[in-house]
C-alpha positions in Angstrom: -50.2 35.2 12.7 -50.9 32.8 9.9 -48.7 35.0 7.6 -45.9 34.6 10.2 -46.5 30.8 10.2 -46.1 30.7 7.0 -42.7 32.4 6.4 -41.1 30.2 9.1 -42.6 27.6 7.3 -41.0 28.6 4.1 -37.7 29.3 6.0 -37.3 25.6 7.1 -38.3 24.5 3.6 -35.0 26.4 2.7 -32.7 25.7 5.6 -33.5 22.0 4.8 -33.1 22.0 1.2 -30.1 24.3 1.5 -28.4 21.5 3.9 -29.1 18.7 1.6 -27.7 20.3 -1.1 -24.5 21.2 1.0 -24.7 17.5 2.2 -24.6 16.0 -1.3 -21.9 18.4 -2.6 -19.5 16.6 0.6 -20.8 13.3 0.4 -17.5 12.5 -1.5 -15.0 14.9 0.6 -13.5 17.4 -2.1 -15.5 16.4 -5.1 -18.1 19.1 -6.5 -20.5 17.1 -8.1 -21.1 12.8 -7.6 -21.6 12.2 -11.1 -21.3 8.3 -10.9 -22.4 5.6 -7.9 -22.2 2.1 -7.7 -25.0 1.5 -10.0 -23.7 3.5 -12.7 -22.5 1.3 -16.1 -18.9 0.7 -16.6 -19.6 1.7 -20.2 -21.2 5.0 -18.9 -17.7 5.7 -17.1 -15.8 4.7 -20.1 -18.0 6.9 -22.8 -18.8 9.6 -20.5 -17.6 12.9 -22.5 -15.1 14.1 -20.1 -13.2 11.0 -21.0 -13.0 11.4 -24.1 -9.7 9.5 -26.1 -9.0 7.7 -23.2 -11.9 6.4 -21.1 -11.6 2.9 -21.8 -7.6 2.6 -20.4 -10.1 3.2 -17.1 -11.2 -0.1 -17.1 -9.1 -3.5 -17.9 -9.3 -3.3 -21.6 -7.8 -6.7 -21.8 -10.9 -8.3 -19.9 -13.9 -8.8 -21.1 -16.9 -6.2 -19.8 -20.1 -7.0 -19.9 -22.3 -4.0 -21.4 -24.7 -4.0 -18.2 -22.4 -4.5 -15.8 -22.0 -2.1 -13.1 -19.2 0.1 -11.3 -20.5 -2.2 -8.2 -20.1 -5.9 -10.0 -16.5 -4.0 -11.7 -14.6 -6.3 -9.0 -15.4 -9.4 -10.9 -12.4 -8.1 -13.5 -9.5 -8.2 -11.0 -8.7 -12.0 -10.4 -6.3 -12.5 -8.0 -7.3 -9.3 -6.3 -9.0 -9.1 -2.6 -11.1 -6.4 -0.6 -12.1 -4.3 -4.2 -13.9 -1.7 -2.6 -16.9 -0.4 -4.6 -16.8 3.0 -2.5 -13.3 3.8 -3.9 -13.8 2.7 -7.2 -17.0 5.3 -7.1 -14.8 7.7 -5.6 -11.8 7.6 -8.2 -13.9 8.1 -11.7 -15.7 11.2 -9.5 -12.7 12.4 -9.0 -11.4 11.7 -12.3 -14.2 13.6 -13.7 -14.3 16.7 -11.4 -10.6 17.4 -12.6 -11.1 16.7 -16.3 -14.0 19.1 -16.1 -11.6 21.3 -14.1 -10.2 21.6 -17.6 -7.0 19.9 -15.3 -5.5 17.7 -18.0 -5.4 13.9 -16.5 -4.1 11.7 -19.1 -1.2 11.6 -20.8 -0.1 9.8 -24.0 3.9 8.2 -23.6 4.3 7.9 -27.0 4.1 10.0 -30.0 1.3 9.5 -32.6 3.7 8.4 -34.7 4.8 5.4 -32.4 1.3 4.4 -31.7 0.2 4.4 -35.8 3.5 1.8 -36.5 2.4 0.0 -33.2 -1.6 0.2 -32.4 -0.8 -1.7 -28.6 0.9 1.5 -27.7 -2.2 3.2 -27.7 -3.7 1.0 -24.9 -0.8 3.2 -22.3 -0.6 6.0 -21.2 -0.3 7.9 -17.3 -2.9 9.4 -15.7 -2.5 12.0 -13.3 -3.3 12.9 -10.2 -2.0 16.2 -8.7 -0.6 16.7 -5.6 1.1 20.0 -4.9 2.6 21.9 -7.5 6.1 21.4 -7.6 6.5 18.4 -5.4 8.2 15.4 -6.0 6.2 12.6 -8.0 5.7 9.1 -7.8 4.5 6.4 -11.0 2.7 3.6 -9.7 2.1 0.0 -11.7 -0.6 -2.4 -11.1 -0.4 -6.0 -11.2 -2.4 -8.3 -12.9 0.2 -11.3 -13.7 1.3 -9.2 -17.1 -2.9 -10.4 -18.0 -4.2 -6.9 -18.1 -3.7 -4.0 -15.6 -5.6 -3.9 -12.4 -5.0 -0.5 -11.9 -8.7 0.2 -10.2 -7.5 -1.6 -7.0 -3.3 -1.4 -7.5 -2.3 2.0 -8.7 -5.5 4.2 -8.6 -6.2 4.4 -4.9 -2.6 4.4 -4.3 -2.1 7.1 -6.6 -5.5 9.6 -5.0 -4.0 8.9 -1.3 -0.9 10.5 -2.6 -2.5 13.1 -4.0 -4.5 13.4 -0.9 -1.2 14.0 0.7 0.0 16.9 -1.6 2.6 14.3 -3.8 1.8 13.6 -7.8 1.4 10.6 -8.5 1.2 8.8 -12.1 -0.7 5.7 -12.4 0.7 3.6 -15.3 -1.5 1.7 -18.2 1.3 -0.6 -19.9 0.8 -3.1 -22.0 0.2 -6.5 -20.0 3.9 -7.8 -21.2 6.9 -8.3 -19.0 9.3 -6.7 -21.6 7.1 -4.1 -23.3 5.5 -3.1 -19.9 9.5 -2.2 -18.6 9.9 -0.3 -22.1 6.6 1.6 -21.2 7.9 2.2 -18.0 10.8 3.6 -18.9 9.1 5.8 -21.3 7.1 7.1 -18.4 10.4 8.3 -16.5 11.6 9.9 -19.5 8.3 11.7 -20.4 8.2 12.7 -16.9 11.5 14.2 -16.9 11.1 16.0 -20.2 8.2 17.4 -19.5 8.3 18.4 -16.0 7.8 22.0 -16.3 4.3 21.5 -18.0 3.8 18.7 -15.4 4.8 21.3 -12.8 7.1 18.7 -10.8 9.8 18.3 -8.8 11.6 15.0 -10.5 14.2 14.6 -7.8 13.8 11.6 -5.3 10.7 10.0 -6.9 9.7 7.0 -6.0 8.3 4.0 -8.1 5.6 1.9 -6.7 3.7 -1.5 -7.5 1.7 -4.6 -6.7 2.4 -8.5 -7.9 3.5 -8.0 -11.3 3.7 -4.0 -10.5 6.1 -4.8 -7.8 8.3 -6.6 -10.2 8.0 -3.7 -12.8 9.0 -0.9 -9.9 12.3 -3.6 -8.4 13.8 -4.0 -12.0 13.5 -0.6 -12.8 15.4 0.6 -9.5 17.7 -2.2 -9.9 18.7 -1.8 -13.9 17.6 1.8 -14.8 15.5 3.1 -17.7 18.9 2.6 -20.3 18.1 -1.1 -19.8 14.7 -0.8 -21.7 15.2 1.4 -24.5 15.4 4.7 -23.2 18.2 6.9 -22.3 20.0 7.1 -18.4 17.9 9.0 -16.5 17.8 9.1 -13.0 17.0 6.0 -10.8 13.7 6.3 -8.1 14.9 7.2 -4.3 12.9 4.2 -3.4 11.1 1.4 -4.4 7.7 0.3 -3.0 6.5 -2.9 -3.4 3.4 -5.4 -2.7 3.0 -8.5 -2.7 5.3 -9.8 -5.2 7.5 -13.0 -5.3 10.7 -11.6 -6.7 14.2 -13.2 -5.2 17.0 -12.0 -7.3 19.0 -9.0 -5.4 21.5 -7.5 -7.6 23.2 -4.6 -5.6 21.9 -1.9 -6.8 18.7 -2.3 -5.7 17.6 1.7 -3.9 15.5 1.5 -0.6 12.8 -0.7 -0.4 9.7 -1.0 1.0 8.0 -4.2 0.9 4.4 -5.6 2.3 2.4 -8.8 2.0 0.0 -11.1 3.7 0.8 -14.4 5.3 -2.0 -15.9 3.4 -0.9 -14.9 0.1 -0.8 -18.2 -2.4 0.8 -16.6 -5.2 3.6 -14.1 -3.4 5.2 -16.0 -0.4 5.7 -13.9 2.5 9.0 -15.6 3.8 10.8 -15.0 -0.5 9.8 -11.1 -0.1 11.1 -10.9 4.0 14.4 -13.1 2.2 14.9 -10.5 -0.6 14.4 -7.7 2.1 16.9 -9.3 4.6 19.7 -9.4 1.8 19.2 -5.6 0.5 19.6 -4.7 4.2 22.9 -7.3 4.5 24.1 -5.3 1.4 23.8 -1.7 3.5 21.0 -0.8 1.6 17.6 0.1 4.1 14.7 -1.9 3.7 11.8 -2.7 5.2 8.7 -5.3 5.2 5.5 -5.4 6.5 4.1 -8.8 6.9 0.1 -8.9 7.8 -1.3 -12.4 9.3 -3.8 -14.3 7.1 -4.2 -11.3 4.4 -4.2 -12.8 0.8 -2.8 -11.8 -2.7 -4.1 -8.5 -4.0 -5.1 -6.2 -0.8 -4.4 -2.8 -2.5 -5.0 -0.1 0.1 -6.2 -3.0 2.4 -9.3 -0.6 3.7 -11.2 -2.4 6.3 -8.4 -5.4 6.8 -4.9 -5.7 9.6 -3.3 -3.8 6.3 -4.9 -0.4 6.3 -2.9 2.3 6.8 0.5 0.6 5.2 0.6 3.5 2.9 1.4 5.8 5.4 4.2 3.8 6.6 5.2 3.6 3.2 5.5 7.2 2.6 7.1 7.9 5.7 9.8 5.4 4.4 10.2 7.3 1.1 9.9 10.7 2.8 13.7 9.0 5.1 15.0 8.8 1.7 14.2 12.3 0.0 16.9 14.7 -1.1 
């Protein structure tokens, strides 16, 4: 009897530690292993070997990071930004880190080493990647951060997993925080994507290009003037333009369909200039669209938790109307 006791003893032992273990390998949805949490260091992230070459275009490498500072206390980097949530930040470098250990390549350099020895700023861009399906279409995302540094942990990253998430590729953009060199980077983006979609595994038609405050400038002027406007040869113009939060007026024309959202309560992107530039794309034929949320501020991102959440999937199903 006491031998029988004792193997159902030992039998719980396992069933329990058997569900833990299955517990903490879902704790973060599709990610094998939680490497990082929100007390891990930023510089842990950033000099973690599956980074390696490129960890530190992770972080803001225009602001200033403390060496203790956590993934948690990360948020203080993005001024102007609202609703940083910890949980996705902690999210995005696990997943970053469960692909690159995937041997799945998720950086990219834009320019050759040659470019980047006769100009050391172009080694602070790049894209990183992350996969969707293969060969579905692709979108490049650009973070604000007032052409200051790139906020792309709130503005591009989460944007850019959510695609993924929904079988798109997505690219989020490191630039170089400059009006003019971050459209030259951009444009060098859209033509390394399209020269090198077969290795990317891509389908380059319709793409769209998204961004937030100074993003959102980036993504208009590229629809509306094209990458042969910043160094780069023609090559196709995005299907549609997605854009947050950003005070941009001028309407040319050739602006493609746009998506626009914003709060109310922003004091640095006012609502009624965005539903203005909106209403006169629409007057020129042209669909558009805006979402307007009451009393949100500047720099929502996905807007988790706030009136906002779930504007991506309206954007999406926007860009989705305008696919070939």
């Amino acid at each position: 009897m006491k031998k029988i006791k004792s193997i159902i003893l030992v039998g719980m032992l396992l069933m329990m530690v058997v569900g833990c273990a299955h517990s903490n390998t879902n704790s973060e949805g599709r990610y094998h292993m939680n490497t990082f949490t929100k007390n891990t260091k930023v510089y842990d992230v950033i000099n973690n070997t599956s980074f390696k070459g490129y960890g530190k275009l992770i972080f803001p490498v225009d602001r200033k990071i403390d060496k203790d500072m956590t993934l948690d206390e990360s948020k203080s980097l993005y001024i102007w930004y609202n609703y940083i949530n910890s949980n996705k930040t902690v999210e995005i470098v696990n997943y970053m880190k469960q692909q690159a250990d995937s041997k799945k390549q998720i950086f990219y350099n834009i320019y050759t080493e040659e470019e980047m020895r006769a100009d050391p700023e172009k080694r602070n861009t790049g894209l990183f990647y992350f996969r969707g399906k293969e060969n579905t279409k692709f979108a490049i995302l650009n973070a604000g951060g007032g052409f200051m540094y790139v906020g792309a942990m709130q503005d591009s990253f989460p944007h850019a997993l959510e695609l993924s998430k929904k079988g798109y590729n997505a690219f989020a953009l490191i630039y170089r925080p400059d009006a003019n060199k971050a459209m030259e980077d951009l444009a060098r983006a859209v033509a390394f994507i399209h020269e090198n979609k077969n290795q990317l595994k891509i389908d380059v038609t319709s793409y769209s290009v998204w961004g937030g405050s100074a993003g959102g400038r980036m993504a208009a002027w590229l629809g509306d003037y094209g990458t042969e406007s910043f160094g780069e040869k023609a090559y196709p113009r995005p299907s549609t333009v997605i854009m947050q939060y950003t005070g941009l007026s001028e309407v040319t024309g050739n602006e493609p369909p746009t998506y626009a959202c914003v709060g109310t309560a922003d004091y640095i992107a006012d609502d009624q200039v965005m539903e203005n530039r909106i209403n006169k794309i629409k007057s020129n034929g042209t669909d558009a669209q805006i979402e307007k949320f009451k009393g949100l501020p500047h720099g929502f991102g996905l807007g988790e938790g706030t009136k906002a959440e779930g504007w991506i999937n309206h954007a999406i199903q926007f860009w989705e109307k305008h696919m070939n």
